[in-house]
N, C-alpha and C positions, 0 to 999 in steps of 0.2 A: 246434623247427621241423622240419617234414619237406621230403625232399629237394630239389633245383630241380631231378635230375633222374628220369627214373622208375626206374631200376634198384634202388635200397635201397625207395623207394615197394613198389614191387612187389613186394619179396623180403619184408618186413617184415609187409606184408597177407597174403599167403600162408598166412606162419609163424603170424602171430595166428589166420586161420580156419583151419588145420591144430592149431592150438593146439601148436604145437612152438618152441622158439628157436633162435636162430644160431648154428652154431659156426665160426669164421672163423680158417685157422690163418694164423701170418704166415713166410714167409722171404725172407732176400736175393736180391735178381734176381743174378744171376751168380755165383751161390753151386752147386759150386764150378767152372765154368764157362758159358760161356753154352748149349752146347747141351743140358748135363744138366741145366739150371736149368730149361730150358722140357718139360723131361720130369717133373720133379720139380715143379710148376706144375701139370701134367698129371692125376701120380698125385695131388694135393688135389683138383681137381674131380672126379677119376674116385670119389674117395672120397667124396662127399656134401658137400662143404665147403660153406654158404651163401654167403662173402661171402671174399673174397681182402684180404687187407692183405700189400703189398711193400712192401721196402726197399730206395733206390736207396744200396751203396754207399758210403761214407766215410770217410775216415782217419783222423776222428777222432769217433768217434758217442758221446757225451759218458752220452747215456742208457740204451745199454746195455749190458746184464752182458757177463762174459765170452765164453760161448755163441755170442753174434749179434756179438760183436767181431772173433771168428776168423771168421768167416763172411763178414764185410764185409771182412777182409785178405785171404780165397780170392779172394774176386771179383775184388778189386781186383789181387790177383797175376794171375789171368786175364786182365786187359785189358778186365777191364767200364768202362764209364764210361754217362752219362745216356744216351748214342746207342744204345749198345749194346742198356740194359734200355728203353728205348723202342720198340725193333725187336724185342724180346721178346716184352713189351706186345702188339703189335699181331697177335704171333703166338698170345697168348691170348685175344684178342680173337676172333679168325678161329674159334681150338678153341669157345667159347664165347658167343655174345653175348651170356646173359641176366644171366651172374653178376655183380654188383657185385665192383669191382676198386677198392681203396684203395691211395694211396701212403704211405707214411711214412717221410720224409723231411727233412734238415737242410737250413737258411736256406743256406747259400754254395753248396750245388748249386742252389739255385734264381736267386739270386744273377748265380753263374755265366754261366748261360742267358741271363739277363733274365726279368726277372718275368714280365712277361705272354705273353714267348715262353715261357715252360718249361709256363704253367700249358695255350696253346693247344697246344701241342705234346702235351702227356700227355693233352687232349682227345682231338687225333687220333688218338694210341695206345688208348685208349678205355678211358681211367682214367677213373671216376667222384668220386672224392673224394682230396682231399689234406692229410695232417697234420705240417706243419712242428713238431719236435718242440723246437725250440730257441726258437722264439716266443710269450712269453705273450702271454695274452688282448691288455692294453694296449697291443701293438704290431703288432697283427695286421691293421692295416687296410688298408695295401696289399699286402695278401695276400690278404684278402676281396674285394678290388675287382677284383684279377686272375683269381680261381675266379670272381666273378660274371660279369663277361666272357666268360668260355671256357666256364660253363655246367658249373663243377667246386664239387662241394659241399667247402666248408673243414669241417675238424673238430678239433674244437678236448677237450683233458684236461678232466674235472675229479676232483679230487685229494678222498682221503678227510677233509680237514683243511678243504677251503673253505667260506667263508661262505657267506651267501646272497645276498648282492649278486653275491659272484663266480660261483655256481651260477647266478644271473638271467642275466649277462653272458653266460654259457655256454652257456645256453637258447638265446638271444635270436641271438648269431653263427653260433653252429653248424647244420649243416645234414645230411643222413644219417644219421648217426648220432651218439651221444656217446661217448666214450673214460674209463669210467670205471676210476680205478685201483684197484686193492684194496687198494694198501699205498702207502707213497712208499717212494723210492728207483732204481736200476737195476733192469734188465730181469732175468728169471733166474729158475730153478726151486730156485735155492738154498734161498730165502725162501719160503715157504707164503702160499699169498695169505690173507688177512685179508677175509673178507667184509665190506664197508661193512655199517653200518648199512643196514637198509631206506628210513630217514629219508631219507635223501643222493636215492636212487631217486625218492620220493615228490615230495621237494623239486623236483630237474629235473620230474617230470609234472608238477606244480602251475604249473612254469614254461613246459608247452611247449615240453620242450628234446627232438630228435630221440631216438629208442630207443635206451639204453644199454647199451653192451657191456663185460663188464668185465674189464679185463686186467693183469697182469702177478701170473706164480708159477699158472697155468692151467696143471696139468700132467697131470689125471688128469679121467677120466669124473665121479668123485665131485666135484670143483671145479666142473665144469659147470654139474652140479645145484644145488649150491650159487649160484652164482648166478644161477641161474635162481631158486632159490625165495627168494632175498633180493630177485625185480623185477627184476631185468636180464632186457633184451632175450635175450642170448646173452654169449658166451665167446668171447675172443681169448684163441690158443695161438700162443707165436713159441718162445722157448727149449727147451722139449721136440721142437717141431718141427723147430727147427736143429740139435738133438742128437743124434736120427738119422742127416738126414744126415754129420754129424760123425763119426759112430759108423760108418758107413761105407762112406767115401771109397773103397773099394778096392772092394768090392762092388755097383756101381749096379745090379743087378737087384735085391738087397734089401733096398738101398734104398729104391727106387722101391715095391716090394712093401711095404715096413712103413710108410712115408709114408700108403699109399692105408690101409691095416689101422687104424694107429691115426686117421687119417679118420672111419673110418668107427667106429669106438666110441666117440669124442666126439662124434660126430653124434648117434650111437644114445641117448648119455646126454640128448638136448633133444627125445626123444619125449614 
């Protein structure tokens, strides 16, 4: 299904008449504090990014690798919390209106909130879609009911292992976009991603399941390509991208500098 709201709509029909695809890199909000985070936010759009996928934060982020683990304990040493990257949010909001902005995010921060407050609240922030990554399909429905509400597209995995029932399901809930994996496991450039079959691709289209983006082990231009010519929509990049900043902390100009650089080559590779 395509989006409820027009921001992925829009960015998506572009890409298809540009005959380009997405490259959406992801990092921690408050990674590794709140004002260099909305800098480093910054240097990804100033880079060409299509589509923004964040992370609020967590102490215990079960899915992924080590990369984006230390990166959710900067944050978290910083004094981010939901408030924090909300009021971020809304500052990339302001830098930008067109960009589609993804959360990705664990069930007891939303929890936290309340449901429907956290999911109208990330509205106001002018988040477009949200991916609880600790909820499968089967329990996902008051979480769908709270993104219908507020007018937030839910996005929901689908995994290189699932059936076709569970790819229908996947179709059928999801909204924006689809989160396809390239391998199972955590997050990380450890692991090489594994291009899916084209099959898996085909199968979501046959389903009318939103344009699929495929992710994890997205380290290089060449991975890009590659899923691009296996049918994916585009390429999510979080681990390579939090490694940078990783790499360094001590240096924010360039960082910020090599952020927007390798931006802009994994853009380059979805001409």
């Amino acid at each position: 299904m395509m989006s409820t709201n027009n921001r992925y709509q829009t960015k998506f029909e572009a890409l298809l008449a540009n005959k380009q695809g997405a490259f959406v890199p992801f990092v921690t909000i408050g990674d590794p504090n709140a004002e260099l985070s909305f800098e480093i936010i910054k240097s990804l759009i100033d880079g060409g990014a299509d589509a923004l996928e964040l992370g609020i934060p967590f102490s215990d982020p079960v899915a992924d690798g080590p990369v984006i683990q230390k990166a959710n304990i900067r944050a978290l040493k910083a004094n981010s919390n939901t408030d924090v990257c909300f009021e971020i949010l809304k500052k990339v909001r302001e830098y930008n209106k067109d960009i589609p902005i993804g959360l990705l995010l664990y069930s007891n921060l939303i929890f936290a909130r309340g449901l429907d407050k956290f999911y109208l609240d990330a509205k106001q922030a002018g988040v477009d879609s949200v991916l609880v990554a600790d909820i499968p399909l089967h329990e996902s429905k008051l979480f769908r009911a709270s993104a219908k509400m507020a007018g937030i597209d839910p996005i929901f995995i689908a995994t290189p292992n699932a059936n076709n029932d569970t790819l229908k399901t996947c179709a059928s809930y999801g909204r924006g976009y689809t989160y396809l994996l390239s391998r199972a496991g955590v997050t990380g450039t450890d692991t090489q991603a594994v291009m899916p079959a084209t099959s898996i691709i085909s199968k979501l289209n046959e389903y009318h399941a939103a344009p699929s983006l495929l992710g994890f082990g997205i380290s290089t231009p060449e991975h890009v390509k590659s899923a691009l010519d296996s049918g994916a929509a585009g390429a999510i990049s979080g681990s390579a991208v939090v490694k940078i900043i990783e790499d360094n902390l001590a240096e924010p100009i360039t960082m910020l500098s090599e952020l927007k650089d390798f931006t802009q080559k994994m853009k380059a590779a979805t001409l």
